[in-house]
N, C-alpha and C positions, 0 to 999 in steps of 0.2 A: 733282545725283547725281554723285558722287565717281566717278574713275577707277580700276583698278586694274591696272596690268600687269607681268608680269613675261615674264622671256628663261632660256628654259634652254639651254645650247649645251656640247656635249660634244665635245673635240677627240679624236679615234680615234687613226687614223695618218698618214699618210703614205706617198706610193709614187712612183717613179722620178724621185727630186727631180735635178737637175742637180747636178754636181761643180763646186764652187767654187774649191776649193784645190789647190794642187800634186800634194795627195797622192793627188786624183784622189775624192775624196770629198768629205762639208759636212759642218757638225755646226749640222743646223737646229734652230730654236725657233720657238714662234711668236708673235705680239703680235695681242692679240683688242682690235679698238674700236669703241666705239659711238658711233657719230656723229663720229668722230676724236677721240674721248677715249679713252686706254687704259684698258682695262679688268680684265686680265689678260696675263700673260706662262708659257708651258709653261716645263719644264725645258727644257734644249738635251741635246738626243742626240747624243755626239762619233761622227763618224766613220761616219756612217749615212746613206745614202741614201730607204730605207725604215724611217724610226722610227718608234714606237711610244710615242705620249702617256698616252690616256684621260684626260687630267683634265678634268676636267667643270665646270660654276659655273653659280649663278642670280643675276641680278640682276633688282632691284625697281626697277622707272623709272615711277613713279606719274604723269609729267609726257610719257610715252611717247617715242619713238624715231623713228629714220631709216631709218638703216643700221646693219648690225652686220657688217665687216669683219674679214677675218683673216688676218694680211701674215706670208710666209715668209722668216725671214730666217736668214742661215747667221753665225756668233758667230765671231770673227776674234779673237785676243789680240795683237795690236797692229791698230792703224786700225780705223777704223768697219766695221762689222756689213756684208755684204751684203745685197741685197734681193733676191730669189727669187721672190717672186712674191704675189698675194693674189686674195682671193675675198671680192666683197663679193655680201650679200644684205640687199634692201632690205624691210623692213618689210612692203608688201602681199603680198611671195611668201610670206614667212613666215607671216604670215597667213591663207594661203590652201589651206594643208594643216592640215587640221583637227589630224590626230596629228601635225603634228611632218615635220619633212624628217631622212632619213637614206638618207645617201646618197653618191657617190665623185662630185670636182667636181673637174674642171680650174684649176688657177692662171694666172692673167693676167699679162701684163707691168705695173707699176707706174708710169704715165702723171703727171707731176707735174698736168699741168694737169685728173685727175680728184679727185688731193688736195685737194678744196675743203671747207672746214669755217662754221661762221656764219652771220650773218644781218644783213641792213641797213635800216634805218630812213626808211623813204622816204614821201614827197606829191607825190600825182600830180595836176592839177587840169588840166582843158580849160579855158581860157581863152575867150571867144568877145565880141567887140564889132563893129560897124560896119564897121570898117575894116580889121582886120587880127584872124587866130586863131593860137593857140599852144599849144603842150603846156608848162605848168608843172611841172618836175619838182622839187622843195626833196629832195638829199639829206642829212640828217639827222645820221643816224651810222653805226658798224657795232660788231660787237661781235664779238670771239672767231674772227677772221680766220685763216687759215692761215700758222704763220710761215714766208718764205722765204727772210730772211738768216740768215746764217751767227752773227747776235745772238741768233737765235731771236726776231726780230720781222719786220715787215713797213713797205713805206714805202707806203700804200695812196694809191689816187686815186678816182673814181667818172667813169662817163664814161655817159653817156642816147645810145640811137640809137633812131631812128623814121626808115623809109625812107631817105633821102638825107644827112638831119640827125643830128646830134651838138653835144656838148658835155662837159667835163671837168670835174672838182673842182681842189681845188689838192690840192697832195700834203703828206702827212702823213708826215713821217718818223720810223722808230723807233716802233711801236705797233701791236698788234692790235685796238687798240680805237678807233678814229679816230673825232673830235668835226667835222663840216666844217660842215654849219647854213648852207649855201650853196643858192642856188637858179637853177636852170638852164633857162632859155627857149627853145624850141625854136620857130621863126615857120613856121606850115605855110599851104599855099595850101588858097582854099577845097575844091578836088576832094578834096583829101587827108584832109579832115574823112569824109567816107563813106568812106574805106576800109578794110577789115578786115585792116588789120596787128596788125603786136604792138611794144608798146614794151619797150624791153630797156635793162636798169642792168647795167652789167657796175662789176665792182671787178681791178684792178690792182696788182702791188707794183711802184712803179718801180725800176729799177737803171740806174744813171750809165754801166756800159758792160753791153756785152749786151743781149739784149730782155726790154722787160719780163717777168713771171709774172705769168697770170692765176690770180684769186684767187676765182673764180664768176660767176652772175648768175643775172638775177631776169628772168620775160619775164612780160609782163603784153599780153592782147588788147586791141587798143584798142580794142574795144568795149563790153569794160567802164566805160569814160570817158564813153560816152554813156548806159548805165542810170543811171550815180553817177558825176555830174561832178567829186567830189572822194574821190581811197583814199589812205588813211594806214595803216601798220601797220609790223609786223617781218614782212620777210618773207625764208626760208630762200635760202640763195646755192646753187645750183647749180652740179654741174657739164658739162663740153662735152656729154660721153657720146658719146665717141670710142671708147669701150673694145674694144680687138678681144681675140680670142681666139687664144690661141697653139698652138693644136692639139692639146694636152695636151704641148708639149716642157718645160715646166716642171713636170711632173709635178704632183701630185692630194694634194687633202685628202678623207679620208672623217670626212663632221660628221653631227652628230645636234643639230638645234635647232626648240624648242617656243616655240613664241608661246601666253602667255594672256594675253588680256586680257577686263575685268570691267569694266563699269558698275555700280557699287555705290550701293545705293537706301540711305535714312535706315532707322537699326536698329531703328523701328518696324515698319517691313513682316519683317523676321526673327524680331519676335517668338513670334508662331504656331509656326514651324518648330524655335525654341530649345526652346520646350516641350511640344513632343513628343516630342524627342531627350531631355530632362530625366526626361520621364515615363516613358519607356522604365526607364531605371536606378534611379529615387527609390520609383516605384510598380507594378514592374511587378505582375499579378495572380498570374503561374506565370511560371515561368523559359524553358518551352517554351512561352508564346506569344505571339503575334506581335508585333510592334511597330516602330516608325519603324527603330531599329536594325537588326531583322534583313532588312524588305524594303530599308532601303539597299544591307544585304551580297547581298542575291538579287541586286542590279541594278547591284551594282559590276565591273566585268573586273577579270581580271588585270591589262593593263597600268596600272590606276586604283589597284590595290585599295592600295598601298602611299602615294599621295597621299590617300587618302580616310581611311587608319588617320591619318596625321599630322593631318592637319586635324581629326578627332574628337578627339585629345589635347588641339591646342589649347583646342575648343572648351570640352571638360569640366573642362581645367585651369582654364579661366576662371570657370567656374560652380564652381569648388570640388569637384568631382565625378569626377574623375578616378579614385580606388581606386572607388568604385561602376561606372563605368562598364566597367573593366579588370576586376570580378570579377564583372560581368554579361556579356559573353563568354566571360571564362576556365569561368566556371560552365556556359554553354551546349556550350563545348567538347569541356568534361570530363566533363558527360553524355553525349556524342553518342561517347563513344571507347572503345570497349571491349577494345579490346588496350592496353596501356600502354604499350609499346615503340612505339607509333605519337603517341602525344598530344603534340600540339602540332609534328609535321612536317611537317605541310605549310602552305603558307603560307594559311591565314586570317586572316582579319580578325583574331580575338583574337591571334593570332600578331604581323601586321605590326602591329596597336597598341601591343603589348607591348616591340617592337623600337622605334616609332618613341618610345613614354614615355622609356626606358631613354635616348636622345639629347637627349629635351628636355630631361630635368631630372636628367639622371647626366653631360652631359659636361665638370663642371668636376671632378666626382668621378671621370672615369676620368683625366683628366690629370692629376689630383694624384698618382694613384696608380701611371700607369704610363711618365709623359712621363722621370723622370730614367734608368729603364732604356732605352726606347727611345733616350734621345738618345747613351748610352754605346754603343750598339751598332751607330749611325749612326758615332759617333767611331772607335772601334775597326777597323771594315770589318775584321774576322778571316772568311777562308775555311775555312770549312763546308761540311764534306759527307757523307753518311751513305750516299747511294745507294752502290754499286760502278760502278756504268754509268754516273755524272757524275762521277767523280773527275776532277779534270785537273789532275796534277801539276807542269803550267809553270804554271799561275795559284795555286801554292800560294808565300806567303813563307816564307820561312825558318824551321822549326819545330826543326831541332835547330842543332846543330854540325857534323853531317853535310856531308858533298859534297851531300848531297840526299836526297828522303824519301821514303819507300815510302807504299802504298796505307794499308798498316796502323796508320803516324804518322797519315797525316791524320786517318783515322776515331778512333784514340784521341785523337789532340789536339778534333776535332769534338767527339767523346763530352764531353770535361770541359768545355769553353767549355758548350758548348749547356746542362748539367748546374745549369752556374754560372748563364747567363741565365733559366734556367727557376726554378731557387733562387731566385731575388730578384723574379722576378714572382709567383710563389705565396705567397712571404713580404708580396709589399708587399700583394696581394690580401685574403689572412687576416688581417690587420691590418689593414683601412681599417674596421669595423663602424662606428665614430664617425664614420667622412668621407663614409660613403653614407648620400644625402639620405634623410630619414625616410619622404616620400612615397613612395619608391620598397620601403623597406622591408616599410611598412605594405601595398603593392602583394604583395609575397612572400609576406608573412605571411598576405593570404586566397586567393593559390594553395595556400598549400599547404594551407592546411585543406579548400578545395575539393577537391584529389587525395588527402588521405588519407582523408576522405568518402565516395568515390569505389573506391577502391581500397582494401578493409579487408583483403586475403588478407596473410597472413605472407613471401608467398613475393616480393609485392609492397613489398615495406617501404620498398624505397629509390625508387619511383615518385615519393613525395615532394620529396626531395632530387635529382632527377632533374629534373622539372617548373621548379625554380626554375634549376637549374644549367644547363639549356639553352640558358637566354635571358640568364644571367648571364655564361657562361664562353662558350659558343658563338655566340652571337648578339650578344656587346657586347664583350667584351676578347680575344676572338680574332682575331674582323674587325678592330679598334682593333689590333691587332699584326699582323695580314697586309698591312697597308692604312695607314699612319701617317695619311697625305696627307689622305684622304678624312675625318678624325677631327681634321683640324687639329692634331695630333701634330709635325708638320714641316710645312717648307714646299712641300720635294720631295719628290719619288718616290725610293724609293732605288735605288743603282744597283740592278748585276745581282747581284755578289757579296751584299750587304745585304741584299738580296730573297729570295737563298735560305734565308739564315738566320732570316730571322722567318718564313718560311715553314714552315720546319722548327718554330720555337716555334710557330707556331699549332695548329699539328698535334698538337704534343704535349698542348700547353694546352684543345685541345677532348677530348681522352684523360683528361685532368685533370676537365674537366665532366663527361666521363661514368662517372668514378668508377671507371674504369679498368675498365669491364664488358666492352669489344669485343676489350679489347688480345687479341694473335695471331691475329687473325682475319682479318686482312687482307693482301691483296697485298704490303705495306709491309714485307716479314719486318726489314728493315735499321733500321727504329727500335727493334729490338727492347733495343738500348742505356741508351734511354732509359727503359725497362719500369717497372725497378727507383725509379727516383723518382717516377713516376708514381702506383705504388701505393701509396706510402712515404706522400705525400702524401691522399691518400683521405682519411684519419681527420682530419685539419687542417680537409678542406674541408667536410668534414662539421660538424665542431664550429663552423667559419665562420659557416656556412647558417643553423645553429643558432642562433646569438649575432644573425645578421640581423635573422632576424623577431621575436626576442625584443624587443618595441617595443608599448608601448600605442597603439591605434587612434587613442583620441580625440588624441593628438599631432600629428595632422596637420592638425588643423581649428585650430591653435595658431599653425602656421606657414607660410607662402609655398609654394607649390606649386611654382612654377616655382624654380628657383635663383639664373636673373640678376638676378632682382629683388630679391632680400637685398641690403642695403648692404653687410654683413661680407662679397661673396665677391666676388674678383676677375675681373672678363671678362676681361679680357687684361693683359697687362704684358711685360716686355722694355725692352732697350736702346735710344735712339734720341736722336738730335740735337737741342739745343731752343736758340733766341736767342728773347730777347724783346723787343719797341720798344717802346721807350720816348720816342716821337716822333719829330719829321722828322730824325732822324741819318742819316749816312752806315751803311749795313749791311756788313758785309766777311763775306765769305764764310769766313773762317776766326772769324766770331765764335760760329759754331755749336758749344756743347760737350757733351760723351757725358752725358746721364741715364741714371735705370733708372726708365723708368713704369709708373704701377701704377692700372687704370681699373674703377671700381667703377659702381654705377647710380648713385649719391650725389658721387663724387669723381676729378679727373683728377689725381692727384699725383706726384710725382718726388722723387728724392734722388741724390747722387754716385754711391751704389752699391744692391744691393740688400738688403747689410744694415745700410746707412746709418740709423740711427734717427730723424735729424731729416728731415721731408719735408716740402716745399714742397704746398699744395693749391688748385685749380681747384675750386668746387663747380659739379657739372653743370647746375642749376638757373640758373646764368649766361651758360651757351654760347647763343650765339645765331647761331651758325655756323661748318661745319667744313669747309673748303672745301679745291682744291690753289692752288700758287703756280709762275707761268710759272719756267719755267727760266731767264729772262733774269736773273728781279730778282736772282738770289743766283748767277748765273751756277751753279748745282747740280740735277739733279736730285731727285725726288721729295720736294720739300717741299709742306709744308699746314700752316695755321693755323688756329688756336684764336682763335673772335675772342668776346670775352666783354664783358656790359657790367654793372658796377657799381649798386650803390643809387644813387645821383647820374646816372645815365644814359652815364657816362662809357666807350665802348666802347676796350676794350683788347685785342690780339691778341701772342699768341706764335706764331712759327713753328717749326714741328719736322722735322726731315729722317730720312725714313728708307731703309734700304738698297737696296730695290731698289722698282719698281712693285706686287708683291704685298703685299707689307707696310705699301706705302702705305696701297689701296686695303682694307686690313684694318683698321687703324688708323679709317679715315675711315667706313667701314659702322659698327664699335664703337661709335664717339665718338657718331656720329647717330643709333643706335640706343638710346642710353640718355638722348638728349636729344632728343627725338624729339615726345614731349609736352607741352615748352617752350613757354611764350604768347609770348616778344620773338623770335623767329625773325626772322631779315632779309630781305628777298627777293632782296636784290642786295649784290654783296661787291667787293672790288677784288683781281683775281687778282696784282699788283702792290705794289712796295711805296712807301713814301710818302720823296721822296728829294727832297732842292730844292727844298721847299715842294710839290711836284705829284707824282701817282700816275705809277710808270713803266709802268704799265698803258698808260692812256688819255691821260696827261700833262695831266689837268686837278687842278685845288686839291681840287675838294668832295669829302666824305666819302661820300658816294652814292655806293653802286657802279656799276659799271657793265658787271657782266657777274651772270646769275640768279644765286642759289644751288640746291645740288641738296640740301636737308636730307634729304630721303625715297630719293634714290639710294643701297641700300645691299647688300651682298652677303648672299645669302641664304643660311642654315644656322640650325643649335640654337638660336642667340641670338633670330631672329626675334623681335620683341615680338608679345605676344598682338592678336588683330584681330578681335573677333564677325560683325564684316559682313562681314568679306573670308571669313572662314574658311564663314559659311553662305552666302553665296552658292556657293562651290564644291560643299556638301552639297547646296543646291537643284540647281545644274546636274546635277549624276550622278544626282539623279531626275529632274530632268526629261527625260533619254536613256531610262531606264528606264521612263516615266508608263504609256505603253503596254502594257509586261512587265504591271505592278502592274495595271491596269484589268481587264485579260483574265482575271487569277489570282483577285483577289478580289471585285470588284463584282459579278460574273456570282454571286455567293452571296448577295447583297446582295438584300431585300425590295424588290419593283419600285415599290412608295408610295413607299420610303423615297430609289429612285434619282430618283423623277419627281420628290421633292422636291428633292433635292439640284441639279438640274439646272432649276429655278426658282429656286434661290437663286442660281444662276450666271449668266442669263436677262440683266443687265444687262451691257453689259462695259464702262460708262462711270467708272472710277477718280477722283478727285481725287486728284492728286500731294500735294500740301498737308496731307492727313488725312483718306484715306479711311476706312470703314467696312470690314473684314476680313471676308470669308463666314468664317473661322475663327468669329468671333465670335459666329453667328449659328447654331453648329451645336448639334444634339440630344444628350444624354448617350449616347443608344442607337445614335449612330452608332458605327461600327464603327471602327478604326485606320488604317485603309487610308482609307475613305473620307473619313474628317479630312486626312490626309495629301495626298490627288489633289485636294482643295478650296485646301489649301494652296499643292500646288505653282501650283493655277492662278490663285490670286492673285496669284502672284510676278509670274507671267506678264504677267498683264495689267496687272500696276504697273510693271515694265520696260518695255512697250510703250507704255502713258501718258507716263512719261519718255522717254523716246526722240522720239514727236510731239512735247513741248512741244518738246526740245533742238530739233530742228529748224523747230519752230516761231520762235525764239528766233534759229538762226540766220538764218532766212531775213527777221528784222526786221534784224537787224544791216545784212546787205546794202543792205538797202532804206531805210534810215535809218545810215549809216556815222557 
């Protein structure tokens, strides 16, 4: 049974952070890591005590976690960063709030000897003969150590203590990854055999002056030695846990972070549950009754109902069934609404599906369309401002020749900038019909036949053109323009000045979707400037709309559903750093030169520039791993390699450098996400590089790696690849919260032969993990929807629960048989 887990963690703000600098202020950021891997870096807030982040991220660690830490540090433009402070939380807390921790937490001082990262490879065996007993310890190796020189490596040693006794390794210098294959004899007197201590491996960096740094350890009972006279394994380094608390003098993060994690059963046991959510949209009998989908929506919350619309996308994108599904809500919708000025405002399910469709499989189509305006007006930073009550004329530059500029410049000069940006977004808009994906067309095209169905009166005419431009202009390229970041549009947040002005375009642009019907009616009299373009534009967006759905239906069952998965479209591309080895050479850190990559599901390519026509190509079908590389080996920051192998088996890696940690960690989600379904995946890589005949990693010759790879660690957004088991298992879970709601509503209608039967076919609860028999399988045509469904979910049930005894049946052989 497959794992599944994922981390969501939202950094908020920040509050009464210490003054670092002269000026009596900081200008903090923050570094988010898991497991002391970075993971993500905020923007830095110049000049703020109490800043303001919100950026948020989910990552997918299918191989699960530790810790997830998140260290404050204040950004210095000369000398290293200061450290401020961090807040780590360790995996069981997280865990242990079913919704999620949110909430204000004090920052800690940062303890070097808590910076413990890795894991070491050790054999422990009780020796016992006639005449004399011992503790045998054989340490091994270690792996992915903490670095503590100033190399960005470590000179490790290992040292075994039990009671009075000890013993050392030899020391390994220069390496995170230390090979030692030495074994340590500890001579214990007989009493000492009964006693209930603990054996303990600590690891070490030595330093020639100063005292050493410790680098973790490992404490093991010694009486586990007497159940299993012989443990070998990797086991995680520790650290002191000294950590004290500063009273709140380093001031406070407020975080929001979700732990899911899933035991994911073989996609036989989801079959049942697929086709009922199938059957809901392919067959339903009347549109008004019930089905898997709608008691889903009875028993989804609010705070769910936006996870539960994505994950239905997924799953009906996958079954090809996505417009059926999207016009089997919007249908139920648009019946249930009788004011038309209302439909589709509040957030339901047909609403957040609508919303989350439009991201799966339109956001390589809203970037095409609106990233070169957004990035001009990141370039630009022109102050904007329309209100009268926020003008601030010292934060205005220079608008005439003047000594300086009155209220009345600014707002006219505002007026034509904003004029001109709103110009080129409704122009790039009505011009994309050819570049918005078909699926999503064909999605339009039976809204709107649904609302004009729906709404025949004359007076209602543009309820049509309304219904689609909601979710087109208000709900996907307004937010994509108030919001860049969260859109992957940029990589930061804009400042404060750039902030106001998309703010103002969004504003306008949702005035645009709604076909200019509210304009003057609102509080806002001071956009009234911008009136005249707004209306101007009307007839364009209409003719738009128009040209949208103008699309034959059967075209979508022609082509890909999702968009990532086209070879012809681009997931990401940009500029970035590339050396390739070409054997055991010397690497020099200036042999790294500027490409422009361009990464498809099919292809990782590059050329001089971007509109270079000859390009160099990687097919992705050969990646076999896309890992990072220690800052030692190229003496630079955020590099990772491509390590690829040939028809001849011949593995070959390029490495590539990119600007900062986010781009890294964007690059590396990408790359593993569209090779992800690769059969030559590696399990281990050399985060080092190959120099002198020997890895400077581990400093040994062989090609083995010697630290895991993370192929499935990826960051999560639109690209996500499709997943049927990951995705219904989360459908089962939200009923199974609900099973209760559903039993009480509908069985209590249910013929009492037909409940007494149903609860004999349930009578056994003994599963065979291996290939069970389904009570799905075994049900009557004349049972009811519901009642198929509460059979279902309790098969889930009892097959989770099957698996979970054997795993533990499994482990508890292990122990006993190591």
């Amino acid at each position: 049974m497959a794992k599944n887990t994922s981390l969501y963690f939202r950094i908020v703000e920040g509050r009464n952070l210490p003054a670092k600098d002269v000026s009596g202020t900081s200008d903090p950021y923050c570094i988010v890591k898991v497991d002391n891997e970075v993971v993500a870096r905020t923007a830095t807030v110049w000049k703020n005590l109490n800043p303001f982040w919100g950026e948020e991220y989910t990552l997918h660690l299918p191989m699960g976690f530790h810790s997830l830490s998140f260290l404050v540090m204040d950004e210095d433009t000369i000398g290293h960063d200061d450290v401020i402070g961090k807040i780590t939380l360790f995996k069981e807390a997280i865990g242990s709030q079913a919704k999620g921790l949110d909430s204000w937490m004090n920052l800690t001082r940062v303890d070097p000897d808590e910076e413990v990262q890795g894991e070491i490879h050790l054999s422990l065996e009780l020796v016992r003969d006639t005449k004399k007993s011992c503790l045998r310890c054989k340490v091994i190796e270690a792996r992915d150590l903490a670095p503590r020189d100033i190399s960005g490596t470590s000179d490790p040693f290992g040292r075994v203590i039990y009671n009075n006794h000890s013993a050392e390794t030899s020391i390994i210098k220069k390496t995170r990854f230390p090979h030692w294959g030495e074994t340590l004899d500890l001579e214990l007197d007989a009493e000492e055999l009964s006693e209930e201590g603990t054996v303990i491996v600590e690891v070490w960096d030595w330093d020639m002056v100063g005292k050493n740094d410790f680098l973790g350890k490992v404490e093991i009972p010694f009486a586990c030695l007497h159940k299993t006279p012989q443990l070998e394994g990797w086991f995680r380094l520790l650290p002191l846990r000294n950590e004290s608390e500063a009273g709140g003098k380093l001031g406070a993060l407020r975080l929001k972070v979700r732990l899911v994690e899933d035991r994911i059963l073989p996609s036989t046991y989801y079959q049942p549950l697929i086709e009922l959510l199938v059957e809901s949209v392919i067959s339903p009998a009347e549109v008004e009754d019930s089905s898997a989908l709608t008691m889903l929506e009875e028993v989804t919350t609010v705070e769910s109902r936006q996870d539960v619309a994505m994950t239905l996308v997924k799953i009906y994108l996958g079954q090809g069934l996505v417009v059926p599904f999207l016009d089997y809500l919007n249908t139920r919708e648009v019946n249930h609404t009788t004011d038309p000025n209302t439909l589709f405002r509040s957030n339901s399910l047909a609403s957040k599906a609508m919303e989350q469709f439009m991201k799966a499989v339109g956001m390589l189509y809203l970037h095409e369309v609106l990233k070169p305006i957004i990035n001009r007006i990141f370039d630009e930073k022109k102050y904007i401002e329309l209100d009268p009550c926020k003008i601030d004329l010292n934060r205005t530059r220079r608008i005439s020749f003047k000594s300086g500029v009155s209220e009345a410049e600014v707002r006219d000069y505002s007026v034509e900038m904003l004029q001109t940006y709103l110009t080129s977004i409704i122009e790039s808009i009505v011009s994309s019909v050819d570049q918005c994906p078909s699926v999503m067309r064909v999605a339009f095209k039976q809204l709107h036949k649904r609302v004009e169905e729906q709404f025949t009166e004359p007076e209602n005419e543009d309820v049509k053109y309304l219904a689609i431009s909601g979710f087109f202009f208000l709900r996907f390229f307004a937010p994509a323009i108030l919001t860049p970041k969260l859109f992957q549009l940029r990589d930061q947040h804009a400042d404060t000045r750039t902030s106001r002005t998309l703010l103002l375009l969004a504003k306008a642009l949702q005035s645009v979707g709604n076909l200019g019907l509210q304009l003057g009616h609102g509080k806002e009299q001071w956009m009234a400037p911008l009136h005249p373009i707004i209306l101007r534009s009307v007839a364009s967006v209409k003719d738009f709309l128009d040209k949208l759905i103008d699309i034959d239906h059967d075209i979508v069952s022609s082509v890909p559903q999702r968009a990532v998965f086209m070879p012809s479209v681009t997931v990401k591309e940009g500029y970035l750093h590339k050396h390739k080895a070409d054997g055991p050479q010397l690497l020099s850190r200036f042999a790294f030169k500027k490409r422009y990559f361009w990464l498809t599901s099919e292809t990782l390519s590059y050329a001089k520039t971007s509109e270079w026509q000859v390009r160099s190509s990687i097919p992705i079908q050969r990646v076999c791993a896309v890992e990072r590389v220690d800052e030692n080996a190229f003496q630079q920051q955020n590099v990772m390699q491509v390590i690829t192998q040939d028809n001849d088996g011949k593995l070959n890696t390029m490495y590539i450098q990119c600007k900062n940690v986010n781009e890294l960690n964007q690059w590396l989600s990408a790359i593993r996400k569209v090779s992800i379904y690769n059969e030559r995946m590696l399990p281990s890589f050399h985060p080092g590089v190959h120099r002198s005949s020997k890895w400077t990693c581990c400093l040994q010759a062989d090609r083995a790696g010697c630290s895991r790879t993370h192929s499935a660690v990826t960051l999560g957004d639109w690209s996500d690849p499709l997943d049927p088991d990951v995705e219904t298992q989360m459908i089962y879970k939200q009923l199974l919260q609900g099973r209760d709601k559903l039993r009480k509503k509908y069985l209590e209608m249910e013929d009492a032969d037909q409940t007494s039967s149903n609860k004999e076919k349930r009578a056994n609860p003994d599963i065979n993990p291996d290939g069970a028999e389904c009570n799905a399988q075994l049900m009557k045509p004349g049972q009811s929807v519901a009642a198929r469904l509460l059979v279902v979910i309790e098969d889930l049930e009892q097959a989770h629960a099957a698996f979970q005894l054997r795993e533990k049946e499994d482990a508890t052989t292990v122990i006993l048989n190591p």
